[in-house]
DRENDO-1510 file (C-alpha; in Angstrom, 1 decimal, always signed):
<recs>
REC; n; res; u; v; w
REC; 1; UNK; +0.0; +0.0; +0.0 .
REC; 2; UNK; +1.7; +3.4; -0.8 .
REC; 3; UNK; +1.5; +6.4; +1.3 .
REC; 4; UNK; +3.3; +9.5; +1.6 .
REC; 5; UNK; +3.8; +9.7; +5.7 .
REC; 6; UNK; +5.7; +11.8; +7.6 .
REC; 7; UNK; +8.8; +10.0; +8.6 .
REC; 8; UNK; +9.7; +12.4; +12.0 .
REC; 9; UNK; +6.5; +13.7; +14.1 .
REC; 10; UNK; +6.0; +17.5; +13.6 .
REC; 11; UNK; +6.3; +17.5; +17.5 .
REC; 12; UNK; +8.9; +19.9; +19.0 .
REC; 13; UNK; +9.1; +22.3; +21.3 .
REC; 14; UNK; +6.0; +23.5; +23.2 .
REC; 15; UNK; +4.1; +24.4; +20.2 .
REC; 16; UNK; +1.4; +27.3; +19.4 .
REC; 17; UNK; +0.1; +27.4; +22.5 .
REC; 18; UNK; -3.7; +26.8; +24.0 .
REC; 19; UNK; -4.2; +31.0; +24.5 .
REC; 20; UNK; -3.5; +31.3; +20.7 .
REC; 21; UNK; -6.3; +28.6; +19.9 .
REC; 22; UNK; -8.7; +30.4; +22.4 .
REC; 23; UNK; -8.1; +34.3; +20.6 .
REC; 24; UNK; -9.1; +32.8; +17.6 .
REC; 25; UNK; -12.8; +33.6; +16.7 .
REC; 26; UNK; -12.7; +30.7; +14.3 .
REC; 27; UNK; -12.8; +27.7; +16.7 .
REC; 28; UNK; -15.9; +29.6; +18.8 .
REC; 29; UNK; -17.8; +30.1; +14.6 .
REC; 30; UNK; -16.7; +26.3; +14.1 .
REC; 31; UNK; -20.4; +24.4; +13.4 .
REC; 32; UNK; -21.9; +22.4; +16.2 .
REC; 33; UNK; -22.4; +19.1; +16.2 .
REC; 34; UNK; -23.8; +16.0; +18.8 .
REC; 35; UNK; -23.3; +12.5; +19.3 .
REC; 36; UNK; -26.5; +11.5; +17.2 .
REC; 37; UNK; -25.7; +13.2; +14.5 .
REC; 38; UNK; -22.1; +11.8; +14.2 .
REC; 39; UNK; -23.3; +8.2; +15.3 .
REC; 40; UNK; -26.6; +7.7; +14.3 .
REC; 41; UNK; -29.0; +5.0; +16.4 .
REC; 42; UNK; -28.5; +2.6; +13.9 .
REC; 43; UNK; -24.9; +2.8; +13.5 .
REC; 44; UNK; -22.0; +1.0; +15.2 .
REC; 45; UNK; -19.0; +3.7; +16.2 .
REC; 46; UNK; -15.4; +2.6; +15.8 .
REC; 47; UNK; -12.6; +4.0; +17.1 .
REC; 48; UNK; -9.2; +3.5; +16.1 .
REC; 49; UNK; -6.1; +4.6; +18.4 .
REC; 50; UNK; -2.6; +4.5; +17.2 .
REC; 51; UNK; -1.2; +4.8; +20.7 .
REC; 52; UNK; -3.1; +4.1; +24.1 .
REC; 53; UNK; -4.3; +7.7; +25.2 .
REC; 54; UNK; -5.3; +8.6; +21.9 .
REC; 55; UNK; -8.7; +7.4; +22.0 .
REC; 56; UNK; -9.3; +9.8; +25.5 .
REC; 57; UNK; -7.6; +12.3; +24.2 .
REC; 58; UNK; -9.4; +12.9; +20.7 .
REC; 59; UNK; -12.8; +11.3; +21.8 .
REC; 60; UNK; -13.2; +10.8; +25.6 .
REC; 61; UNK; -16.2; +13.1; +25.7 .
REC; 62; UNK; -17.9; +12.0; +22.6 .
REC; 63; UNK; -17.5; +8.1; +24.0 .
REC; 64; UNK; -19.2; +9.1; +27.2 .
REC; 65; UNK; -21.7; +10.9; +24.7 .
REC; 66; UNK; -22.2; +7.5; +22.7 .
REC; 67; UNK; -22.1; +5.5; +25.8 .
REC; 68; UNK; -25.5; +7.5; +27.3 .
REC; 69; UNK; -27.2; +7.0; +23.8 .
REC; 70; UNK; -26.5; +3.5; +23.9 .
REC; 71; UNK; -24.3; +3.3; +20.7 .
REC; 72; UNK; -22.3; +0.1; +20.5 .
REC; 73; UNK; -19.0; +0.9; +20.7 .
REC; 74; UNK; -15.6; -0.9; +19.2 .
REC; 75; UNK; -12.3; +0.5; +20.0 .
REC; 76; UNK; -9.0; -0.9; +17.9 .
REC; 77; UNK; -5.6; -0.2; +19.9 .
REC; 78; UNK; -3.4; -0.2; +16.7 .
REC; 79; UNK; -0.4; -0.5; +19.2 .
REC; 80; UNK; +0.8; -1.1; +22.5 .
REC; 81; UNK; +2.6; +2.6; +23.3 .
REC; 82; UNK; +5.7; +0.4; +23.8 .
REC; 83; UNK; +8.3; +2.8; +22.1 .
REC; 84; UNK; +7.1; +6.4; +24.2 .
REC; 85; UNK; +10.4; +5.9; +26.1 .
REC; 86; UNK; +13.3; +4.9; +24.2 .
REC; 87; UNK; +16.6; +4.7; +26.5 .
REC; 88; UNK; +14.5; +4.9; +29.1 .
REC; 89; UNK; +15.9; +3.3; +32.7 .
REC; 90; UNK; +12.5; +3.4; +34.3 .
REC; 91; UNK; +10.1; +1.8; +31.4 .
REC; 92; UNK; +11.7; -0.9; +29.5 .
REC; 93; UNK; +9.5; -1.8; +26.2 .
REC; 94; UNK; +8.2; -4.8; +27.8 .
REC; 95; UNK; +7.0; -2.9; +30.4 .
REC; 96; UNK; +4.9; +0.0; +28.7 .
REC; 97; UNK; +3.3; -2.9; +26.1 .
REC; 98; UNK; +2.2; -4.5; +29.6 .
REC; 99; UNK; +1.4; -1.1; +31.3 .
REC; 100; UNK; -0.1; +1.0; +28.6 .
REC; 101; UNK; -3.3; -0.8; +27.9 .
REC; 102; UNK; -3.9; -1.2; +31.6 .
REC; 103; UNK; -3.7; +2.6; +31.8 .
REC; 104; UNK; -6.2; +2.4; +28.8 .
REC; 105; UNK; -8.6; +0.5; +30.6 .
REC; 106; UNK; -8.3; +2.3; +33.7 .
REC; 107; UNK; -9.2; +5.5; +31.9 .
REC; 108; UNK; -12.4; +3.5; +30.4 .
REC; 109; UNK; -13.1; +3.0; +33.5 .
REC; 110; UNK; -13.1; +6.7; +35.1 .
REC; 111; UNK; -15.2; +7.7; +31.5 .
REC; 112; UNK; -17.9; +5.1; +33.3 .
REC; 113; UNK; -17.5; +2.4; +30.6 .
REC; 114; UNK; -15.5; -0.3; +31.8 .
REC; 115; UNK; -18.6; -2.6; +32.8 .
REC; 116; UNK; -20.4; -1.7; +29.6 .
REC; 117; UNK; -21.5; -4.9; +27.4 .
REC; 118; UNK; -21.8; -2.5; +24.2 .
REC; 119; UNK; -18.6; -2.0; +24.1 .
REC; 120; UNK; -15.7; -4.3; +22.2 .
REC; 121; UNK; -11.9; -3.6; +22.9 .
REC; 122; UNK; -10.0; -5.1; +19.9 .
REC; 123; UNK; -5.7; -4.7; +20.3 .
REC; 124; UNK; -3.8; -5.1; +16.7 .
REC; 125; UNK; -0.1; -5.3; +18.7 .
REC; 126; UNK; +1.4; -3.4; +15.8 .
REC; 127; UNK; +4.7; -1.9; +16.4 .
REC; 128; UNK; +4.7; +1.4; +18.5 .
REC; 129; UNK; +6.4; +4.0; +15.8 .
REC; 130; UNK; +6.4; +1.8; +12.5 .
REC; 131; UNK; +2.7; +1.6; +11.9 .
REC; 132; UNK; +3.3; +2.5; +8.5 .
REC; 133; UNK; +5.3; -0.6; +7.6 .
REC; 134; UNK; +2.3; -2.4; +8.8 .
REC; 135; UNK; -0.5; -0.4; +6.9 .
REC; 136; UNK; -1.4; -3.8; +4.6 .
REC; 137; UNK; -2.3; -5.8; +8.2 .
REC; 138; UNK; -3.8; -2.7; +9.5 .
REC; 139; UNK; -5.9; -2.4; +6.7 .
REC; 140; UNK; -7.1; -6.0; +6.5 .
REC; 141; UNK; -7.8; -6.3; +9.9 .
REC; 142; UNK; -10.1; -2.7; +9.4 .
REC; 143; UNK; -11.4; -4.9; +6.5 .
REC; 144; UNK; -12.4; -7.5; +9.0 .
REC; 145; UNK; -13.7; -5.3; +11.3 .
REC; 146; UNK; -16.1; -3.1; +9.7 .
REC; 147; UNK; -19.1; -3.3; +8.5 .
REC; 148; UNK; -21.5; -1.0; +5.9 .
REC; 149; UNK; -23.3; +1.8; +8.7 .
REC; 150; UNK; -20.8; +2.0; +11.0 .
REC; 151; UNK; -19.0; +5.3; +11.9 .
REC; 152; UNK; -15.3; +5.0; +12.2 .
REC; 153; UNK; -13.2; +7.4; +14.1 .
REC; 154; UNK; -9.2; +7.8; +13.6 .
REC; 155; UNK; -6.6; +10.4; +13.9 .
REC; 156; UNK; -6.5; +12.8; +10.6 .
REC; 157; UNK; -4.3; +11.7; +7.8 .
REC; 158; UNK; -2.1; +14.7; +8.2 .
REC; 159; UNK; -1.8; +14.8; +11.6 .
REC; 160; UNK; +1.7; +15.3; +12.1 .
REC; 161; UNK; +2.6; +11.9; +13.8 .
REC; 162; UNK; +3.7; +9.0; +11.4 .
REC; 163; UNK; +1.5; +6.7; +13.3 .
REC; 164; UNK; -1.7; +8.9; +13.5 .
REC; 165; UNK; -1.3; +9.4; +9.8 .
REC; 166; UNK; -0.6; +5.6; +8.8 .
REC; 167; UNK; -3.5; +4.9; +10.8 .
REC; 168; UNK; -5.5; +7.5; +9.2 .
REC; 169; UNK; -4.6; +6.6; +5.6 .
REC; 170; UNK; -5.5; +2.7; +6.8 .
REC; 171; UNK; -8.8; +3.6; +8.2 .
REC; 172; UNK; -10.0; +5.4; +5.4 .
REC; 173; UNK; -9.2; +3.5; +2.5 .
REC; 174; UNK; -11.0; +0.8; +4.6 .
REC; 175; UNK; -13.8; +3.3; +5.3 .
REC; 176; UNK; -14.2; +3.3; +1.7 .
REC; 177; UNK; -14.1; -0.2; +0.9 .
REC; 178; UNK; -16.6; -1.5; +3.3 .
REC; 179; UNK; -19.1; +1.1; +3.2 .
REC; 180; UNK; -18.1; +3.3; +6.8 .
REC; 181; UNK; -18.6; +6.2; +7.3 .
REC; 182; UNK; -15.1; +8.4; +7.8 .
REC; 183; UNK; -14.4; +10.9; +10.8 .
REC; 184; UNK; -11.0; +12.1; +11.2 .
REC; 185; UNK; -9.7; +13.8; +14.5 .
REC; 186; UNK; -7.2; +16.5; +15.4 .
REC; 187; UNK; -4.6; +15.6; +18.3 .
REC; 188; UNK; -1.0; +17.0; +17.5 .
REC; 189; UNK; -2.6; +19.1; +14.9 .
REC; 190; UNK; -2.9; +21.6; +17.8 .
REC; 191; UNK; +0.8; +21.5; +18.5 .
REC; 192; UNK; +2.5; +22.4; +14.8 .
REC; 193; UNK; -0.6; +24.1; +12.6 .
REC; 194; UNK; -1.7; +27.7; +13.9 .
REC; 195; UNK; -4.9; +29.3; +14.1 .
REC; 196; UNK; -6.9; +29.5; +10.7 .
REC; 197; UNK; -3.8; +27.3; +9.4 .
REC; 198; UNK; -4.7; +26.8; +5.4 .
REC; 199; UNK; -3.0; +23.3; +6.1 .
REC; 200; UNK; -6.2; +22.3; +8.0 .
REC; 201; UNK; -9.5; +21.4; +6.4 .
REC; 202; UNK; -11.6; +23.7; +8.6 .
REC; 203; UNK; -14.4; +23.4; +5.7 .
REC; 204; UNK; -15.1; +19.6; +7.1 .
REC; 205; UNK; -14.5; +20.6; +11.0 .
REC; 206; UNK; -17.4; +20.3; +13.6 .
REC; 207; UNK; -17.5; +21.2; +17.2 .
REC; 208; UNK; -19.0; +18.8; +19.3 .
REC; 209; UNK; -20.1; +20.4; +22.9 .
REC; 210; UNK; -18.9; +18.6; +26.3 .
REC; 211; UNK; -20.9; +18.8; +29.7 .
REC; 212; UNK; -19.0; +20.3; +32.7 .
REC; 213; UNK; -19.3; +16.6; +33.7 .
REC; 214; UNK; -18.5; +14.9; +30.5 .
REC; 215; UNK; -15.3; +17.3; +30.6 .
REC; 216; UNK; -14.3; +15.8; +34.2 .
REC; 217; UNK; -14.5; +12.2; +33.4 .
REC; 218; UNK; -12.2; +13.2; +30.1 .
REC; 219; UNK; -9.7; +14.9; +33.2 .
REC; 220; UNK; -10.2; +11.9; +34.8 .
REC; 221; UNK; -9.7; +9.1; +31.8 .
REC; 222; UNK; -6.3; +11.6; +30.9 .
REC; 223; UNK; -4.5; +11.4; +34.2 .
REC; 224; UNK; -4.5; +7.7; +34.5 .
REC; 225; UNK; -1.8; +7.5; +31.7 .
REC; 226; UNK; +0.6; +7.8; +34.5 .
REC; 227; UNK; +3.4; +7.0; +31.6 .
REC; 228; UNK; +2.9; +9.5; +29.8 .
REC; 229; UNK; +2.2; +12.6; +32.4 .
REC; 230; UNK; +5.7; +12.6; +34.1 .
REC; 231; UNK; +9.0; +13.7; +32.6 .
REC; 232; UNK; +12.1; +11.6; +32.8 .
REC; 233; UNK; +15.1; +14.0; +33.1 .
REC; 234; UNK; +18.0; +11.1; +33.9 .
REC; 235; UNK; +17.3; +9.6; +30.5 .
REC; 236; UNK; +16.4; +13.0; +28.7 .
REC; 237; UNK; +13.0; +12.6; +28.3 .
REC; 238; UNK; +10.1; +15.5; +29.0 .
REC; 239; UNK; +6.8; +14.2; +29.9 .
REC; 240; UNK; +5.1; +13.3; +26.4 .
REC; 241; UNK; +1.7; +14.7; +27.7 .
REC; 242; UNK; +3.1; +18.4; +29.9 .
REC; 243; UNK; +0.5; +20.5; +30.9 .
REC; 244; UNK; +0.6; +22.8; +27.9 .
REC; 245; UNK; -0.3; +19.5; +25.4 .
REC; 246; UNK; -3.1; +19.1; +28.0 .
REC; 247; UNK; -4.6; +22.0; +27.6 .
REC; 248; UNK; -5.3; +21.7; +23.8 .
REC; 249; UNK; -7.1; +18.6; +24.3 .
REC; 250; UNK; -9.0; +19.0; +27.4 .
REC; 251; UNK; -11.5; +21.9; +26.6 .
REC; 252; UNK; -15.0; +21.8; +26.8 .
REC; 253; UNK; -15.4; +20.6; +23.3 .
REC; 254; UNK; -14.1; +18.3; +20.7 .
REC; 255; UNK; -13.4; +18.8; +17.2 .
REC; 256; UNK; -14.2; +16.5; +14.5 .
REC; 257; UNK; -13.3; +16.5; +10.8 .
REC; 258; UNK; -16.7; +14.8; +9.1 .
</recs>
């Protein structure tokens, strides 16, 4: 399968930062959406994570939205989030593939879904940072998994990350094949694109609304990626997920590209 992915991850330094995303008028003028208009009754919603965290962090409000609804829910862990720490003498690689999932289902848990029967964890066990030498897999497995009706939800195809956009390219070419419906997601978008950033398809971006509640169980579901929320300075490392990353994905809202 060809693709054109970014090799490196357009992830350095702090990025534009969360007070630049709130002055812009254009996130506030973005069109609103809800969870029944993204997942309608009928329709199964499928989320695919490249790393664990991702799907929190780009859709931990809208999976509390689908769980109330009673959407049936699948969520596809591409990878384990073994490679977050290379060099690292706290986390071997053995030990976040064995600790990152538990900190996925841990955060499921503080969303409220953990106990839920309508929803279907599915794990790929792709390599962490090579997705896109295994896009064929990941696409045969998304060829497995979906179905005609369903609503699938992955990182955008430009996202910045090599993984998100392997994943992206994966997902929608499967999308297209089986009859899903396509939604992309913003996550390190935030970081490297700037407000009104022509690089962005704004034209296809919706703004779905998060109760003050729904916003606290997304806090929640966040902080129990223990791995990812604390720097390790002996080895070089900053925390992957500081504050200011926080702060672009825990608003009151999500944004979706339908």
């Amino acid at each position: 399968m060809g693709a054109v992915i970014a090799e490196q991850p357009l992830i350095t330094g702090h990025g534009t930062p969360e007070s630049a995303w709130q002055a812009w008028s254009g996130l506030a003028d973005l069109p609103g959406t809800i969870a029944a208009q993204l997942v309608p009754s009928h329709s199964r919603a499928v989320i695919v994570a490249p790393h664990p965290d991702d799907e929190v962090l780009a859709c931990g409000g809208l999976l509390q939205q689908l769980h109330a609804q009673g959407s049936h829910i699948v969520l596809l862990a591409v990878t384990d989030g073994e490679a977050s720490h290379p060099g690292s003498r706290r986390f071997s690689a053995g030990d976040l593939a064995r600790l990152r999932p538990r900190e996925t289902e841990a955060a499921l848990q503080a969303l409220g879904l953990s106990d839920s029967t309508a929803i279907r964890s599915v794990r790929a066990h792709l390599a962490d940072g090579r997705v896109n030498a295994s896009m064929d897999q990941l696409h045969n497995l998304l060829l497995q998994l979906l179905r005609p009706g369903d609503v699938v939800f992955v990182t955008w195809r430009q996202d910045g990350h090599p993984d998100h956009e392997a994943c992206g390219l994966a997902t929608a070419l499967a999308a297209r094949a089986c009859g899903a419906t396509l939604v992309e997601t913003p996550v390190w978008t935030w970081h490297w694109a700037a407000p009104g950033d022509r690089r962005v398809p704004w034209h296809r971006a919706k703004r779905l609304s998060l109760t003050a509640e729904q916003l606290e169980g997304k806090r929640r579901a966040a902080a129990c990626f223990t791995t990812q929320l604390h720097a390790e300075p002996e080895a070089g490392h900053e925390a992957v997920l500081p504050p200011h990353v926080l702060a672009r994905l825990l608003r009151p809202y999500e944004v979706y590209f339908t």
